[in-house]
Structure formats: C-alpha cells, structure tokens
N, C-alpha and C positions, 0 to 999 in steps of 0.2 A: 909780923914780919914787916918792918919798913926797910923800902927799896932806898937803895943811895940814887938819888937823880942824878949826882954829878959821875958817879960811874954808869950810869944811863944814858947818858948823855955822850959818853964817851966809846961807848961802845955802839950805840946807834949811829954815832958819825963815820966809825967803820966799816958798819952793816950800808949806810948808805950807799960810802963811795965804792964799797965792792960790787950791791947790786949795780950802781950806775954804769961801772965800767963792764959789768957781764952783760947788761944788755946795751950797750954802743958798740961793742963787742957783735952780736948779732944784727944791730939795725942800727944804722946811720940815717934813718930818716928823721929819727923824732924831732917833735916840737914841745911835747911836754912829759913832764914827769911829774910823781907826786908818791909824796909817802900818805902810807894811811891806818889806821886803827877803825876799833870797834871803840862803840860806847863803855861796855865794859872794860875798857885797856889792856885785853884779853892779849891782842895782836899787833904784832907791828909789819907793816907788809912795805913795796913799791907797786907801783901804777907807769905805764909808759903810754904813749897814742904814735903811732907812724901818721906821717901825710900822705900815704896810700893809704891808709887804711882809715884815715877820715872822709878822703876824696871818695870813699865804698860807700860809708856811713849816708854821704850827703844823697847820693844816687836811690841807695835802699831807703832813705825818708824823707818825706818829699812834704813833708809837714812846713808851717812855716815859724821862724825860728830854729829848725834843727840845725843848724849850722852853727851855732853856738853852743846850742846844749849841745851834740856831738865833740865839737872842738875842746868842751871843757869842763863837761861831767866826766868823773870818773868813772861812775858807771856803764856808760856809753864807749872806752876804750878797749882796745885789743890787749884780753887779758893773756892771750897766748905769748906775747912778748916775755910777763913777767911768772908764768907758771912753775918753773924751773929753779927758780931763785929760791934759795935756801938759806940766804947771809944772817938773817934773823932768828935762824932755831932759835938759841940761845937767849936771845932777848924774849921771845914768843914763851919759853918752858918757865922762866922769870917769872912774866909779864900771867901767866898762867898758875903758877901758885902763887904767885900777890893774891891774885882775884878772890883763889877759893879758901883765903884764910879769911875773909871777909864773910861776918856774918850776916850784917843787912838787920841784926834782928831787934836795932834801937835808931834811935835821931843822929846819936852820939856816932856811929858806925858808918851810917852814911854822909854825912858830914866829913869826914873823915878819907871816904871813898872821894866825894865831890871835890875835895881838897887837889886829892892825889890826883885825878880826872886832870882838873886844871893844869896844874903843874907839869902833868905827864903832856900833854897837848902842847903845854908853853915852849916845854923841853927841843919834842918834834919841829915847830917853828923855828926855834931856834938855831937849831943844828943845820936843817935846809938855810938858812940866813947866811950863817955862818960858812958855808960852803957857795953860797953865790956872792959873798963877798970876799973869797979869796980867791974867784975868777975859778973855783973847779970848775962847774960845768960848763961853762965854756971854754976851754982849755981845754979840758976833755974832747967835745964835741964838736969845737971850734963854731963853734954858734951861739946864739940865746935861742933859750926855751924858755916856755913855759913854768913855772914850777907854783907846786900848793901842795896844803896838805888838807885831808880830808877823813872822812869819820864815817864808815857805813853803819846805816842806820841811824844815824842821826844829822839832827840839819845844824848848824851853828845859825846864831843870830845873821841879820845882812850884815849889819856893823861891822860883826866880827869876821864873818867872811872876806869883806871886803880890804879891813886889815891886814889879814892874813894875805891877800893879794899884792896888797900894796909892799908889806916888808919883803916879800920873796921874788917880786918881778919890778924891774924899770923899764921897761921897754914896750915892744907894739904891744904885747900880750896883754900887760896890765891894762895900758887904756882901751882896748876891746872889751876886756871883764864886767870892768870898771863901768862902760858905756853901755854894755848889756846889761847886766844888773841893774841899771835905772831904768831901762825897760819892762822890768820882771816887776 
C-alpha cells in the first residue's frame, strides 16, 4: 500500500486548522503549537503550551536552563490542552496500516520505509509553513506563536532542527530557539 502524500497533505492541513481552532477555542493564552509523530509514522497528533502554565513549569523547576527546555520541548507542555482532540482519527487509522503492511524483513523494505519517513516529516513542515504563511495562526489568534514540529522518540539532527525552526517561525521565538541551541 502506498499512501498518496499529496492527499496527505491535504487532509493534514485540515486536521491541523480544526485542532488549532478547538484549542484557541479553549485557551487564548498560547505561545506555541506543534504538530507531531512517532518514528514509526504511526501518528499524527498536535501539541499546545499556555503561558500559565509555563510561568508553573518555571516555579516547579528551578534547574538552570529550564526556561527554555519548558518553553520549547514538547514534552515539557500541558498535554491536557490537546487530550480531546480527535481531528486526526482518520489520518492516524491511515498512517496505522501503512505501518503494519511493512515488513522490515530486507534492506530493500526499509529503505522504502526511510523514504516514506522522510517525505512524511517534509509533508508535516510543510503544511505548518503553509499555514503560517497565509497569516492562519495569527489571524486565528491574533498573535505570533511559536510553531514546530517534532517526533517523539526520536531526535532530529541540530541542523535539522534548527531548520525546521527557521522555516516555521520569524519572530522572537525563532531567535530564542535559535540562540538556545548554540547553547546546547
């Protein structure tokens, strides 16, 4: 089974703008957002942070640097925001038997997989790009945020990270990132 990306694409840009709008919907505080997957391209989810609920973060960790990693790991954000959200069944049941017709059981196979990996990730960039360059989320929100995508359990290169930064934010955000990460 190969997936069509460009009807992937096209439907993740709807799952997007519907989560975005369910959760501005409930919180008008956010700073960032992010969509995100597993390694395996098993899922496609969203990610939000309030700035109360980083201004909590900062108090419960008193480490230093956690002001950044809070501000802009994913995994450091209030997942309670986006628990609810359901815009992705459909891409996720997809994205779910892709997976399991893959057998893994040659070079050829995964290869194949690494392919689709790629593509599928480029896709995601994409679509957030494309959406901060026709002014939705701020329009939406009437602000700049934050926005990235990310990959649990897995790290992208800095490089690539950092790209990914660069194409999805111009504002204060990126050059914090941007400026922490030469820290790291």
């Amino acid at each position: 089974m190969k997936l069509d990306l460009e009807k992937l694409r096209e439907q993740i840009e709807v799952a997007v703008k519907n989560a975005f709008l369910i959760i501005i919907e409930k919180e008008k505080d956010i700073y960032s957002f992010a969509l995100y997957s597993d390694e395996n391209c098993e899922t496609l989810s969203v990610e939000s942070n309030t700035l109360e609920y980083l201004k909590k973060a900062k108090i419960d960790n008193e480490e230093e640097d956690s002001d950044h990693y809070s501000k802009y790991s994913l995994e450091e954000w209030d997942y309670s925001i986006t628990k609810d959200i359901n815009t992705f069944s459909d891409i996720n049941k997809l994205l779910k038997e892709h997976f399991n017709l893959i057998s893994f059981e040659n070079k050829k196979e995964e290869k194949i997989f690494l392919k689709f990996q790629t593509s599928f990730y480029d896709v995601c960039v994409e679509v957030l790009s494309k959406l901060k360059s026709e002014g939705f989320f701020k329009e939406k929100l009437g602000k700049e945020i934050f926005i990235t995508f990310g990959v649990t359990e897995y790290e992208f290169e800095s490089s690539k990270q950092r790209e990914i930064v660069k194409t999805l934010n111009d504002n204060k955000y990126a050059e914090e990132y941007l400026n922490w990460m030469n820290t790291l």
